[in-house]
MDAnalysis code that builds the backbone (N, CA, C; Angstrom):
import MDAnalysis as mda
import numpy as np

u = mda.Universe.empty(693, n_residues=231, atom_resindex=np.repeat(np.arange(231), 3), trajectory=True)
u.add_TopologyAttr("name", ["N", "CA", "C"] * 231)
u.add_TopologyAttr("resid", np.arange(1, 232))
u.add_TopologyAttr("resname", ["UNK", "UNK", "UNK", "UNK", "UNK", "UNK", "UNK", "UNK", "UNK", "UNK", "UNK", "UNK", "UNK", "UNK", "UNK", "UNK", "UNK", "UNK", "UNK", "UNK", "UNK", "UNK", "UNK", "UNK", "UNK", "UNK", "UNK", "UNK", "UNK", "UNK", "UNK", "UNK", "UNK", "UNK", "UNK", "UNK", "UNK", "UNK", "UNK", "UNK", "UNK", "UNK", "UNK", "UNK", "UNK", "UNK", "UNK", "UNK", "UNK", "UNK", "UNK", "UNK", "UNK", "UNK", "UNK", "UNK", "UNK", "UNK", "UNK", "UNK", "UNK", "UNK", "UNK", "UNK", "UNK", "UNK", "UNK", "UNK", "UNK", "UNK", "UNK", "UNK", "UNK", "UNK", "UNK", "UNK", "UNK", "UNK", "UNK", "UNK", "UNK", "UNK", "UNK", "UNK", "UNK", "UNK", "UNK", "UNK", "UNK", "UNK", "UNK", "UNK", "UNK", "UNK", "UNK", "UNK", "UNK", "UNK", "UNK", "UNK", "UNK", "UNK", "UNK", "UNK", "UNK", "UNK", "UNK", "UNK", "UNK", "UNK", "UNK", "UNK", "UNK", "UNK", "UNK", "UNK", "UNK", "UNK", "UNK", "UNK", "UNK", "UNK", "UNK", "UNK", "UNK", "UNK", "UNK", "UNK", "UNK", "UNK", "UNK", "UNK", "UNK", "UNK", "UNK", "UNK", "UNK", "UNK", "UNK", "UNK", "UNK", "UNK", "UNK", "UNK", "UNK", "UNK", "UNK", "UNK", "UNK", "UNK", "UNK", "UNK", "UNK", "UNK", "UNK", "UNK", "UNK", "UNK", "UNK", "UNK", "UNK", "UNK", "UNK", "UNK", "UNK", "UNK", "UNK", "UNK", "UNK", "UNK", "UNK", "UNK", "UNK", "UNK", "UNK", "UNK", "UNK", "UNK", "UNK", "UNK", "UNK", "UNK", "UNK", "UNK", "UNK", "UNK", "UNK", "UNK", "UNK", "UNK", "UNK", "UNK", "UNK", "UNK", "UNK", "UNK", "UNK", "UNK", "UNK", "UNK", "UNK", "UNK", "UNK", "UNK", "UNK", "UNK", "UNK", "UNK", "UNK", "UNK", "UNK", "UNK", "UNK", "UNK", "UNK", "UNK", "UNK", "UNK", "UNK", "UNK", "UNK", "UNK", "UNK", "UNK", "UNK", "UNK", "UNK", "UNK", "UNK", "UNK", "UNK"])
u.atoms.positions = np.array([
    [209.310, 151.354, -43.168],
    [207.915, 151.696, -42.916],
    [207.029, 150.512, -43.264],
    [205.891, 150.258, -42.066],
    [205.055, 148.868, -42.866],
    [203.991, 149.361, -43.774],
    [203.554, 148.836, -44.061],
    [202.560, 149.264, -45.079],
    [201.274, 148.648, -44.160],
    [201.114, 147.899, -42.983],
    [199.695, 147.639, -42.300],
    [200.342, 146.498, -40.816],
    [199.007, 147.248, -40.444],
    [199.501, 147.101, -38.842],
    [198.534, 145.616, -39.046],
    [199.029, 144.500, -38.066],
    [198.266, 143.154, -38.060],
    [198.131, 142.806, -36.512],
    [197.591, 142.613, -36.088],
    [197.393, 141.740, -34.651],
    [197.875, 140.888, -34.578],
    [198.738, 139.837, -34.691],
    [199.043, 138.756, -34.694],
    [198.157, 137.370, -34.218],
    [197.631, 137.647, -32.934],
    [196.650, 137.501, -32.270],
    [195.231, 136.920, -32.600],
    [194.965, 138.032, -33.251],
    [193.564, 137.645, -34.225],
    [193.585, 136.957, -35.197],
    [194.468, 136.406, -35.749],
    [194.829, 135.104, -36.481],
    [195.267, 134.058, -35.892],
    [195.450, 133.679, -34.991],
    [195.859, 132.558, -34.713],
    [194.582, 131.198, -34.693],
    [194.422, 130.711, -35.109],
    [193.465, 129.812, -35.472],
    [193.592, 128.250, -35.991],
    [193.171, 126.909, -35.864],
    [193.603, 125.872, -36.650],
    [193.743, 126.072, -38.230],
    [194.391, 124.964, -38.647],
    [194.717, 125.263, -40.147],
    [193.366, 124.762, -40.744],
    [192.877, 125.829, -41.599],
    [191.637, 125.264, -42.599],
    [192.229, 125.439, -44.338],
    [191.960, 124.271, -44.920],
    [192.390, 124.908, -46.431],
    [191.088, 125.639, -47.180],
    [191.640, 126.729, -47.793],
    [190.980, 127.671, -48.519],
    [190.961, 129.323, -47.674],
    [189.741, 129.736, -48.171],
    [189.478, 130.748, -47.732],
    [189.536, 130.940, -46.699],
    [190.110, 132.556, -46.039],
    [190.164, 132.848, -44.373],
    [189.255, 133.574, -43.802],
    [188.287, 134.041, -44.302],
    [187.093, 134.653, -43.672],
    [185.947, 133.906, -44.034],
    [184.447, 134.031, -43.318],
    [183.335, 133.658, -43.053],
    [182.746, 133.709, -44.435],
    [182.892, 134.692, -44.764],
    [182.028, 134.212, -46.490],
    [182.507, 133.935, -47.103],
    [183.971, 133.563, -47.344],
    [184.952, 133.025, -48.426],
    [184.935, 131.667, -47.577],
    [185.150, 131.364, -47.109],
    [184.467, 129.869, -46.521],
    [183.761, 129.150, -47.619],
    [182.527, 130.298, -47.077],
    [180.990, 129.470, -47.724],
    [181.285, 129.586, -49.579],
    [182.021, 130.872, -49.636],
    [182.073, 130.820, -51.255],
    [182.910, 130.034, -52.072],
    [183.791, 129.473, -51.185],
    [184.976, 128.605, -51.756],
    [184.011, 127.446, -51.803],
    [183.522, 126.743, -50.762],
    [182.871, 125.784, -50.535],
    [182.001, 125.155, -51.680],
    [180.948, 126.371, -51.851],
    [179.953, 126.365, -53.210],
    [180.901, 126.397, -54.520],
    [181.701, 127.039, -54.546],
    [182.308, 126.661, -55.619],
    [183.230, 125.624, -55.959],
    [183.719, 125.064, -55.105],
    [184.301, 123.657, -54.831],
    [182.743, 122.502, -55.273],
    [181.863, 122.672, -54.329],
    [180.743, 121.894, -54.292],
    [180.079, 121.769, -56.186],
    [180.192, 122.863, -56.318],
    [179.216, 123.045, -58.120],
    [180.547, 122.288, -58.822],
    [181.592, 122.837, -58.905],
    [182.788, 122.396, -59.908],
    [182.883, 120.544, -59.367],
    [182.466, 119.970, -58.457],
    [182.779, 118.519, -57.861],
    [181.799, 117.989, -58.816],
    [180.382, 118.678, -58.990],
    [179.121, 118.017, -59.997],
    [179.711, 117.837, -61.124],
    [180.912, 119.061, -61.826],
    [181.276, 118.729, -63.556],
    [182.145, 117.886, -63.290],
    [182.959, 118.112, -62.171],
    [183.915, 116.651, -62.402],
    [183.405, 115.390, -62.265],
    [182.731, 115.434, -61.866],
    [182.088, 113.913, -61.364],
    [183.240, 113.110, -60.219],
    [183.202, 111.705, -60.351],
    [184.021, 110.880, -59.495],
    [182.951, 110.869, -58.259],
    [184.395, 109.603, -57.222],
    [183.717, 109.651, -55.962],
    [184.908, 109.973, -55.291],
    [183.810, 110.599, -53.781],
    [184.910, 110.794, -52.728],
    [185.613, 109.755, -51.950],
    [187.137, 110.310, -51.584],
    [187.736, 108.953, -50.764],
    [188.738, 110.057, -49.824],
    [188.834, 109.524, -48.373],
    [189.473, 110.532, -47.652],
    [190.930, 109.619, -47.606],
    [191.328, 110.238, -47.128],
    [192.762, 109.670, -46.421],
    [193.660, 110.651, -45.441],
    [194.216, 110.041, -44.613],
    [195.119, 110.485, -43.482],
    [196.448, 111.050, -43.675],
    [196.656, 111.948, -42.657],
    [197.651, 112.493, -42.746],
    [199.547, 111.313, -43.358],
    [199.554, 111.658, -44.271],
    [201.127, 111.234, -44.742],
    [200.191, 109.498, -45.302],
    [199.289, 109.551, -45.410],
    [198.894, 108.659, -46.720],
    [199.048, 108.648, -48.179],
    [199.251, 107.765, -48.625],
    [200.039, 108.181, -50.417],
    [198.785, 107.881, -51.061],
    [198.547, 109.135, -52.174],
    [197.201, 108.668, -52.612],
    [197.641, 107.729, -53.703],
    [198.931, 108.373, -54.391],
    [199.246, 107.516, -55.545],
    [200.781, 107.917, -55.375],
    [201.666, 106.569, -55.985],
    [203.154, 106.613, -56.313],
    [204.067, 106.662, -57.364],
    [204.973, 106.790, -57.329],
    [205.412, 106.962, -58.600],
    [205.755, 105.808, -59.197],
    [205.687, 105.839, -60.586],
    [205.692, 104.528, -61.536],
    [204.369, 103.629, -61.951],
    [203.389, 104.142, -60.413],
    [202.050, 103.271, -60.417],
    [200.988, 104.250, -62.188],
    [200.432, 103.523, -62.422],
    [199.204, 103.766, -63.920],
    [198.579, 105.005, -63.373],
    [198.832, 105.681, -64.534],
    [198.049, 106.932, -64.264],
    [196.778, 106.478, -64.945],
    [195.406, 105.795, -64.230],
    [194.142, 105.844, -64.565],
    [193.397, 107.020, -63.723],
    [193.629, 107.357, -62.434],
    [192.964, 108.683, -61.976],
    [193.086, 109.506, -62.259],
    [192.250, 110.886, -62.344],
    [192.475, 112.081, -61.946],
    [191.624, 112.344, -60.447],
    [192.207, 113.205, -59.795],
    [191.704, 113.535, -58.477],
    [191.973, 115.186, -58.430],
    [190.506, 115.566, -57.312],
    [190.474, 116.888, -57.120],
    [189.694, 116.995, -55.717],
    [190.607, 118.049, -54.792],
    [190.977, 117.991, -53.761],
    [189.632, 118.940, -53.066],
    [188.801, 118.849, -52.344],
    [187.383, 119.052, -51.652],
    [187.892, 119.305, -50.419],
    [189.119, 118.855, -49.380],
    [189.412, 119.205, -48.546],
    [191.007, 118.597, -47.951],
    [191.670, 119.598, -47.623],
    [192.839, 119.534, -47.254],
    [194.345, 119.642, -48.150],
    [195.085, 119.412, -47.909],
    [196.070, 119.394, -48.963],
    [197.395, 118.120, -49.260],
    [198.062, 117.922, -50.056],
    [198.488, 117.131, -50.921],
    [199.645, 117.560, -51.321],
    [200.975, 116.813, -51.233],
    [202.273, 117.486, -51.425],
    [202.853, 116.376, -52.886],
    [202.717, 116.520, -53.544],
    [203.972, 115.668, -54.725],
    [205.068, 115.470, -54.974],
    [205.333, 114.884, -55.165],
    [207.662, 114.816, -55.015],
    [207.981, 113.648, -55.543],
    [209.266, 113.154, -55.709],
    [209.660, 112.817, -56.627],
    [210.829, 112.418, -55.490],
    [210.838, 110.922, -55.370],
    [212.035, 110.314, -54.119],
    [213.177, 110.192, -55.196],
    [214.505, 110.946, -54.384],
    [215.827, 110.912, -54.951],
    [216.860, 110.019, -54.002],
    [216.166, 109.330, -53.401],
    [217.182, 107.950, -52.873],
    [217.939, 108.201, -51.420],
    [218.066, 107.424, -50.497],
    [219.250, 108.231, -49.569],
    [218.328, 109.001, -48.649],
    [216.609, 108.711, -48.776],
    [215.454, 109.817, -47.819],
    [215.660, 110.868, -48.637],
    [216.046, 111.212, -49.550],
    [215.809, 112.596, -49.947],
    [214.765, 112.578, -50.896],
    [213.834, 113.817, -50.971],
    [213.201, 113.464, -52.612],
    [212.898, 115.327, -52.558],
    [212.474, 115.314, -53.806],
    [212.187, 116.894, -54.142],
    [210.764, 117.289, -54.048],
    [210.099, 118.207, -53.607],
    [208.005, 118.199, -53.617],
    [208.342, 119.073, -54.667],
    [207.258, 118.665, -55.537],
    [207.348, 119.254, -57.043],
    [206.159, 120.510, -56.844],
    [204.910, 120.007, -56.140],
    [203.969, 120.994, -55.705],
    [203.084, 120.734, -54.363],
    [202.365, 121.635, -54.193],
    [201.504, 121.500, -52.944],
    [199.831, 121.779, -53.991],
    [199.226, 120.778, -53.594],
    [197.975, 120.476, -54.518],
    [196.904, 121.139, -52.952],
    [196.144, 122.039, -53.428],
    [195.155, 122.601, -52.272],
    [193.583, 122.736, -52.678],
    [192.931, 122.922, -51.921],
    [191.384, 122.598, -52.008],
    [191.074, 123.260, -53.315],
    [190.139, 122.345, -54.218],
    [189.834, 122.781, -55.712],
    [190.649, 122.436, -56.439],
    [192.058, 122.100, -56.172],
    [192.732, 121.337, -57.368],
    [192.623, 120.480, -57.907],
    [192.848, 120.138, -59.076],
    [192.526, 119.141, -60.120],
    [194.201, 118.634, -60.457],
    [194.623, 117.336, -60.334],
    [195.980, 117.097, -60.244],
    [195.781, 115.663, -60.986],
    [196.658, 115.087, -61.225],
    [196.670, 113.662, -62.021],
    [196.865, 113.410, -63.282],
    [196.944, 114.406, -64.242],
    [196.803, 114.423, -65.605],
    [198.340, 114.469, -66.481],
    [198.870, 113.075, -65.849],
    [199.728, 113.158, -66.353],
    [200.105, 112.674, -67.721],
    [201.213, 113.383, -68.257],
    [201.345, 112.832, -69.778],
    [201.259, 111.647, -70.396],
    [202.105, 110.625, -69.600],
    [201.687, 109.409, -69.897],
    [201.136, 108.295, -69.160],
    [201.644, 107.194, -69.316],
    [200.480, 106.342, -68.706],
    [201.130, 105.882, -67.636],
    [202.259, 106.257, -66.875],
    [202.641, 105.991, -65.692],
    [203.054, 107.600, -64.331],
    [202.604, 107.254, -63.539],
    [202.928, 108.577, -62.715],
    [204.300, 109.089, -62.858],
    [204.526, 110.379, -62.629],
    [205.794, 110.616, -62.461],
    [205.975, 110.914, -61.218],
    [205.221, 111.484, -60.288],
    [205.338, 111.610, -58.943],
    [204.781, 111.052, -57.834],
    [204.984, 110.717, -56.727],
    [203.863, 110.668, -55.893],
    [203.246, 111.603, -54.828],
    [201.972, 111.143, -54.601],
    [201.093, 112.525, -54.609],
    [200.890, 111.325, -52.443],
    [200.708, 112.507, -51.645],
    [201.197, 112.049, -50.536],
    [199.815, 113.153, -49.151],
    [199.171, 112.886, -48.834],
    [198.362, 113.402, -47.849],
    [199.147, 114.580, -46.817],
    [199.129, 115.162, -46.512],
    [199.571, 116.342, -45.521],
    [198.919, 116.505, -43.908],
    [197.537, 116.828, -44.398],
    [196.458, 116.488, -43.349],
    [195.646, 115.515, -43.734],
    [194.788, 115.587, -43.159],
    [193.231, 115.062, -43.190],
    [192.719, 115.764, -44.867],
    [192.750, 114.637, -46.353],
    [192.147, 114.929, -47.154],
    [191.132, 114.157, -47.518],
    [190.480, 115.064, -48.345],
    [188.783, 114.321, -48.845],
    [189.151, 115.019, -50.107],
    [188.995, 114.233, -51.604],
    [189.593, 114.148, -52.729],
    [187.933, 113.281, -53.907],
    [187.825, 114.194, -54.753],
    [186.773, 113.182, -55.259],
    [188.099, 112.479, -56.695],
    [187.589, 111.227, -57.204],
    [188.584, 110.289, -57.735],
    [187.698, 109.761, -59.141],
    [188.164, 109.956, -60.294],
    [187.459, 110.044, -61.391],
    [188.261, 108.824, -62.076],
    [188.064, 108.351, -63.185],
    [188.770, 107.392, -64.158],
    [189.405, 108.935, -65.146],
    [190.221, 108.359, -65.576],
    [190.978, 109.292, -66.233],
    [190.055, 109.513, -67.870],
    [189.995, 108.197, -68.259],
    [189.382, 107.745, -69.178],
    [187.949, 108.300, -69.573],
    [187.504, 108.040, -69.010],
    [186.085, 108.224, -68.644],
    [186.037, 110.066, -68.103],
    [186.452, 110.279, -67.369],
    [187.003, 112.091, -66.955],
    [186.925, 112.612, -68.303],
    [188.257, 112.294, -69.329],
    [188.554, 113.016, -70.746],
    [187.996, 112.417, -71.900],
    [187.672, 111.315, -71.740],
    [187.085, 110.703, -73.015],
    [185.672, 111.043, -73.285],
    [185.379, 111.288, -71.938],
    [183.521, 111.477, -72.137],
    [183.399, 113.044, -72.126],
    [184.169, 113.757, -71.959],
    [183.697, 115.069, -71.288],
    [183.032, 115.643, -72.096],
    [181.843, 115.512, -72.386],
    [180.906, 116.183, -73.309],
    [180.399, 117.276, -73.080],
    [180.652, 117.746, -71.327],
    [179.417, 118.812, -71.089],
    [180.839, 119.683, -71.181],
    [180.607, 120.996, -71.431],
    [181.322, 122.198, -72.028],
    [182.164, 122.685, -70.456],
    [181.456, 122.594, -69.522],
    [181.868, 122.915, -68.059],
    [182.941, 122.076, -68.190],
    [183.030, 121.113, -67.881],
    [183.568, 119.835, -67.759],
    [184.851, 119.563, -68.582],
    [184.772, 119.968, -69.869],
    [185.728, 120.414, -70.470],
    [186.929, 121.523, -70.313],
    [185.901, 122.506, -69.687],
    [186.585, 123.889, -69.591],
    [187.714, 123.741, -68.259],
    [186.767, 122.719, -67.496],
    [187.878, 122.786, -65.942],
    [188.905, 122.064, -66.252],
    [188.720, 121.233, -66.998],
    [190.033, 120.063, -67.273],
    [191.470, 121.230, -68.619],
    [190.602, 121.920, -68.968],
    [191.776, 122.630, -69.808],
    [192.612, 123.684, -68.797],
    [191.641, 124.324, -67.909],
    [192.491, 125.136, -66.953],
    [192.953, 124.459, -66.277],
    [192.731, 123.537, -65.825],
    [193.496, 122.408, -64.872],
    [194.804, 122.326, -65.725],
    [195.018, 121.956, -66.862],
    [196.203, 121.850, -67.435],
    [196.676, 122.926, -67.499],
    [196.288, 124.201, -68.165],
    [196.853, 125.611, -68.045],
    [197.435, 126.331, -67.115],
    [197.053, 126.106, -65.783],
    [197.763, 126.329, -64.961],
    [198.566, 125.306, -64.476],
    [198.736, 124.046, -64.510],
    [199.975, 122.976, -64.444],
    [201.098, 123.311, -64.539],
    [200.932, 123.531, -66.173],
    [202.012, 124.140, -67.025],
    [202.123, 125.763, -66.829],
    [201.445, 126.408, -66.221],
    [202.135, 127.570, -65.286],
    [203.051, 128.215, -64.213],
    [202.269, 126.359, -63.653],
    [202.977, 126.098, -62.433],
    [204.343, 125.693, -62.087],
    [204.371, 124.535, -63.198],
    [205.653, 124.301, -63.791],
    [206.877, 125.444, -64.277],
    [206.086, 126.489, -65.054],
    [207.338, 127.697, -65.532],
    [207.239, 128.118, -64.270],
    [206.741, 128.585, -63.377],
    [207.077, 129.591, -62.622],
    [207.849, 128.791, -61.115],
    [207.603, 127.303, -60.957],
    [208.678, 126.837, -60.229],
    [210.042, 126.480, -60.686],
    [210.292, 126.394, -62.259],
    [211.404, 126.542, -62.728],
    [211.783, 127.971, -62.692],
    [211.530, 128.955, -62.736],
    [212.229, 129.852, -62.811],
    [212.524, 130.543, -60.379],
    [211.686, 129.978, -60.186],
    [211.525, 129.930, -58.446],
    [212.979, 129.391, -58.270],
    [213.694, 128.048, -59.059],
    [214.819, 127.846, -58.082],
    [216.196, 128.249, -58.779],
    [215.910, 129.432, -59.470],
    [216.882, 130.046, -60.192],
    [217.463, 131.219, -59.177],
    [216.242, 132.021, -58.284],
    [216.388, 132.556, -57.210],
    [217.220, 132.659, -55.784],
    [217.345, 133.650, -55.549],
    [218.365, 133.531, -53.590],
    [217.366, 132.911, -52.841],
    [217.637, 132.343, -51.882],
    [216.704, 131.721, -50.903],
    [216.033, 132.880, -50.691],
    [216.074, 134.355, -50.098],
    [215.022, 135.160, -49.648],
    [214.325, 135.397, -50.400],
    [214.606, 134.639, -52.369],
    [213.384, 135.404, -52.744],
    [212.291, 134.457, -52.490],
    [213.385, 133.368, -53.241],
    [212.712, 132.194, -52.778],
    [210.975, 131.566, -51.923],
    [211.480, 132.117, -50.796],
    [210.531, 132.697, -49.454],
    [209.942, 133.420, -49.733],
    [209.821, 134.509, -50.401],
    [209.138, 135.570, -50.456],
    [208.089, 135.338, -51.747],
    [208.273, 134.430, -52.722],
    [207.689, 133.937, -53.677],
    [206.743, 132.773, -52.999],
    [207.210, 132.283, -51.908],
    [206.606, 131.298, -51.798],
    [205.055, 131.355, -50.800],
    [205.538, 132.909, -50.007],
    [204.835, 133.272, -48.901],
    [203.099, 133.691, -49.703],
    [204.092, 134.659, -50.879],
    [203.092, 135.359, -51.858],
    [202.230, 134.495, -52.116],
    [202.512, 133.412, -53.078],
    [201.723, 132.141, -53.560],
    [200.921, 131.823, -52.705],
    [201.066, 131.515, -51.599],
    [200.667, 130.697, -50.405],
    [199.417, 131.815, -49.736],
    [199.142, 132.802, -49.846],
    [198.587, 133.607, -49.523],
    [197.620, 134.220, -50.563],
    [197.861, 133.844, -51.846],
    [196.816, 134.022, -53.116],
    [196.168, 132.746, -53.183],
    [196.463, 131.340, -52.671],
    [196.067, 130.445, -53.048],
    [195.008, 130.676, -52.387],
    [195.566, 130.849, -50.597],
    [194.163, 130.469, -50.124],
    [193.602, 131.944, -49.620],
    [193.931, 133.103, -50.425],
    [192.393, 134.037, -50.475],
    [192.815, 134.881, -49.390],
    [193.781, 134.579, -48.419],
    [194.206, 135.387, -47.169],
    [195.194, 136.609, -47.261],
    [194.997, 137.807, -47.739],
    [195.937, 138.809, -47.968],
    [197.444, 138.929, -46.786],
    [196.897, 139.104, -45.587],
    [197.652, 138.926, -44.554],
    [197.901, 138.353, -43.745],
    [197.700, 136.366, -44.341],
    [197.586, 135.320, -43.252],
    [198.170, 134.449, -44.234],
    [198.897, 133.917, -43.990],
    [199.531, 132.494, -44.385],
    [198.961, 130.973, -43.248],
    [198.209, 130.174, -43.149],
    [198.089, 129.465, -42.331],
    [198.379, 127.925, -42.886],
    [199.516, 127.660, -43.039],
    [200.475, 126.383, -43.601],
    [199.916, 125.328, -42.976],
    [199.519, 124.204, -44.289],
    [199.602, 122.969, -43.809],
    [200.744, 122.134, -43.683],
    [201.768, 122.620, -44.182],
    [203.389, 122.182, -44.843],
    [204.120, 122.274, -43.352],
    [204.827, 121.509, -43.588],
    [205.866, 121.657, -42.534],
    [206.924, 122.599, -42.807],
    [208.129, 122.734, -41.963],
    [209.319, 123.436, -42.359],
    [210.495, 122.189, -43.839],
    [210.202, 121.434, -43.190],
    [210.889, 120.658, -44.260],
    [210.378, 120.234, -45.574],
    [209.084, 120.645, -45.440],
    [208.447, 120.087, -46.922],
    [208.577, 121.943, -47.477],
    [208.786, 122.501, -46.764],
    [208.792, 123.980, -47.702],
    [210.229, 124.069, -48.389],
    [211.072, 123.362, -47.222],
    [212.610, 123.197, -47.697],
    [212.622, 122.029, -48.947],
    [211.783, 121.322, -48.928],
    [212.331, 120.512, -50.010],
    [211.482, 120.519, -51.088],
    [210.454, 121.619, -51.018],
    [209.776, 122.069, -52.232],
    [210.348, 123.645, -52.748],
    [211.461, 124.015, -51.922],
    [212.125, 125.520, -52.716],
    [213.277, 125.122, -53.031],
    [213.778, 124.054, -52.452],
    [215.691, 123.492, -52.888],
    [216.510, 124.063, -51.968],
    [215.673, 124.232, -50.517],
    [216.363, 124.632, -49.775],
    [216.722, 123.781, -48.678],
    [217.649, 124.048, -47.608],
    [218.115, 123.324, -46.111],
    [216.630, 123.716, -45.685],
    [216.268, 122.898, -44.287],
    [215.218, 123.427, -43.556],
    [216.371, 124.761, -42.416],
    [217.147, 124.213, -42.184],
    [218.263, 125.356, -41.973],
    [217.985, 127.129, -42.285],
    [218.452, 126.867, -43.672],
    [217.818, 127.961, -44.579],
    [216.561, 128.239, -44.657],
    [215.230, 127.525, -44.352],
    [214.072, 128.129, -44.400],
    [213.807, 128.819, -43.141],
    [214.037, 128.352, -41.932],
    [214.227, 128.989, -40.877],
    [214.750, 129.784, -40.278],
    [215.943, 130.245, -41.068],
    [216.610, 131.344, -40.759],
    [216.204, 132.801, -41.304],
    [215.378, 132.100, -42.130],
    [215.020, 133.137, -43.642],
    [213.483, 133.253, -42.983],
    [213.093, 132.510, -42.384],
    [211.612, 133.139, -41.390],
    [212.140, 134.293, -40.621],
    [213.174, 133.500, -39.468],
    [213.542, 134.104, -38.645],
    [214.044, 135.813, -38.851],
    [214.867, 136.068, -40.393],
    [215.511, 137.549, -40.593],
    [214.060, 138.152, -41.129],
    [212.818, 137.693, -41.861],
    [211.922, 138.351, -42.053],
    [211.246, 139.090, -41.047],
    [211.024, 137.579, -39.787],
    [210.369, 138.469, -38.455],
    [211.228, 139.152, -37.795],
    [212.287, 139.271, -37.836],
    [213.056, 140.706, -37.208],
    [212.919, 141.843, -38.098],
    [213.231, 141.743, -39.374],
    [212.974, 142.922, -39.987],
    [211.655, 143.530, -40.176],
    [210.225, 142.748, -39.545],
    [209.209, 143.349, -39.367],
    [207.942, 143.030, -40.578],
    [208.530, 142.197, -41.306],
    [208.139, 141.941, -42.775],
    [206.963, 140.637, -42.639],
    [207.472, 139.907, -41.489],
    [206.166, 138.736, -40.815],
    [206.230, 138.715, -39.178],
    [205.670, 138.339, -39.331],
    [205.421, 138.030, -37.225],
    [204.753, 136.146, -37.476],
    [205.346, 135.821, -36.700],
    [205.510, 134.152, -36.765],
    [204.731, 134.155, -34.982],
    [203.237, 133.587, -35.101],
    [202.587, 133.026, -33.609],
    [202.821, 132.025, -33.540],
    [202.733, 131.150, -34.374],
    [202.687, 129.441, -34.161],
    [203.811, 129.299, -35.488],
    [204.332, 127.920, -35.633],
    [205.335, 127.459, -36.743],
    [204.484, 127.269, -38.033],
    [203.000, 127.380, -37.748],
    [202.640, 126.911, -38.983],
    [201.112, 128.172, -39.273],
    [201.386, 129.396, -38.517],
    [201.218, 130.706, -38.907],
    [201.659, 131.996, -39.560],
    [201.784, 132.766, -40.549],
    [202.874, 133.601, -40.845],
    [201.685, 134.676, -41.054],
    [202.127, 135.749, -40.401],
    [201.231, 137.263, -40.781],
    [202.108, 138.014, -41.449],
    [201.742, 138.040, -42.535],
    [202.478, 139.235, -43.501],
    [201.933, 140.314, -42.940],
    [203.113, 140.958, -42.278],
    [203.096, 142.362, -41.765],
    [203.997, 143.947, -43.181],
    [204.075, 143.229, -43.751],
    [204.718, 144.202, -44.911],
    [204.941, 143.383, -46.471],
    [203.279, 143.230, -46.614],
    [203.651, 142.354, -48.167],
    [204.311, 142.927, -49.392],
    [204.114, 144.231, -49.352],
    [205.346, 145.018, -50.313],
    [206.542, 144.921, -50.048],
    [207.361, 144.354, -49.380],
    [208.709, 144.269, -48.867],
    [208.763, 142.792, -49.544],
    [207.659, 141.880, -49.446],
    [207.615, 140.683, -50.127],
    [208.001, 140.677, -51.407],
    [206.547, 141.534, -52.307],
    [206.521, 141.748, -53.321],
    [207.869, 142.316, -54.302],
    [208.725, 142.986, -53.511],
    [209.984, 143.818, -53.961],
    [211.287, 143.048, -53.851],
    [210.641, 141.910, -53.125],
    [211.846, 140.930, -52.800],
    [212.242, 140.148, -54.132],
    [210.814, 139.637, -54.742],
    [210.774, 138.517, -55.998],
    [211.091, 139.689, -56.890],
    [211.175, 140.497, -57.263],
    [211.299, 141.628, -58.672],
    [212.928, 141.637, -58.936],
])
C-alpha cells in the first residue's frame, strides 16, 4: 500500500539547491542571505568539477555555500577516491582540525561560495551569532561523520534508502529528491558499484517506493517503505 499518490510529472523541473517550493525558495534564500552577514567573507563562484580546495593544500579558509553544491573525497589512487560528503546551500565546510586539508572539496554545478580567512572567521568571532553558526557548523560535522560511519555498516538498500531520506531533508522536499550528484558520485559516496546504485533505483521503482522521470529526479512515492528500510 503507498502511503501518497505523486504525479511524477509535476516535478520534473531543473536542479535548484535548497528549497522546492515558492516560499521556501525565498525563505531559504533570506536565511542564507542574513547568516552570509555573520559569516562575513567574500563571494567567489566556480564551475562545474572545479576544485575549490585539495588535499594536503593549508587549511586557511572556511567557505559557505550561497549556491549550488560541493562534493569532498579523498583520492585513493588508480581514479578511485571515496566522497566523504555532499556540502549544499548554507553549509559551512572547511574547519578542519589541522592546518592541512584532509580532503578535497570539488564543484558539482555552478557554485557561488562566500570565502572567509579561517583566522580571522574564529579568532575574531566576537559577535554571539557568529559564534553560534561556527559551533553548529562543527556539531553537525561531527554528526555527519557518526552517522556516515555507521551508513557503510549497512546493505546497499539501506544504504539508498538513508541516502534518499537525507537528500530530501536537506533540501526541504518531502516527496522530491532533485540530485545534483551523479550516479557515480552517489556510488562512491555510499561504498557502492554505480552497478549497485542503479539497480537499487531500479528494484525501488518497480516496487513502487520511487518513480525515476529524469536520472537526476527521484519522487518518493512511499517514504515509509524508506523509512522502514534504515530501522
Amino acid at each position: 500500500m503507498l502511503t501518497q499518490t505523486v504525479d511524477a510529472r509535476r516535478y520534473v523541473a531543473p536542479y535548484r539547491s535548497g528549497v522546492g517550493t515558492a516560499s521556501g525558495v525565498g525563505t531559504a534564500l533570506q536565511s542564507v542571505k542574513k547568516s552570509a552577514g555573520v559569516f562575513g567573507g567574500k563571494e567567489k563562484a566556480f564551475k562545474p568539477n572545479e576544485e575549490l580546495f585539495s588535499e594536503g593544500e593549508s587549511a586557511d579558509y572556511v567557505y559557505k555555500i550561497l549556491r549550488g553544491a560541493v562534493r569532498s573525497y579523498k583520492s585513493l589512487g588508480e581514479g578511485r577516491r571515496k566522497i566523504e560528503a555532499f556540502r549544499l546551500r548554507g553549509d559551512v565546510f572547511g574547519l578542519d582540525p589541522g592546518k592541512e586539508r584532509e580532503f578535497c572539496a570539488e564543484a558539482i554545478d555552478e557554485v557561488c561560495v562566500l570565502v572567509a580567512r579561517r583566522r580571522t572567521t574564529v579568532g575574531t568571532a566576537a559577535d554571539s551569532e557568529a559564534i553560534q553558526e561556527l559551533c553548529e557548523a562543527t556539531a553537525r560535522e561531527l554528526q555527519r561523520v557518526q552517522q556516515h560511519a555507521l551508513l557503510l555498516a549497512m546493505s546497499a538498500r539501506q544504504r539508498m534508502a538513508c541516502f534518499l531520506i537525507e537528500m530530501s531533508q536537506r533540501f526541504g522536499e518531502p516527496n522530491l529528491v532533485e540530485l545534483p550528484m551523479s550516479r557515480q558520485d552517489i556510488a562512491d559516496y555510499l561504498g557502492l558499484s554505480i552497478e549497485t546504485v542503479s539497480r537499487t533505483f531500479a528494484k525501488f521503482a518497480a516496487n513502487g517506493i520511487v518513480s525515476l522521470p529524469t536520472s537526476r529526479h527521484v519522487v518518493l512515492r512511499d517514504p515509509d517503505a524508506l523509512q522502514q528500510m534504515r530501522e
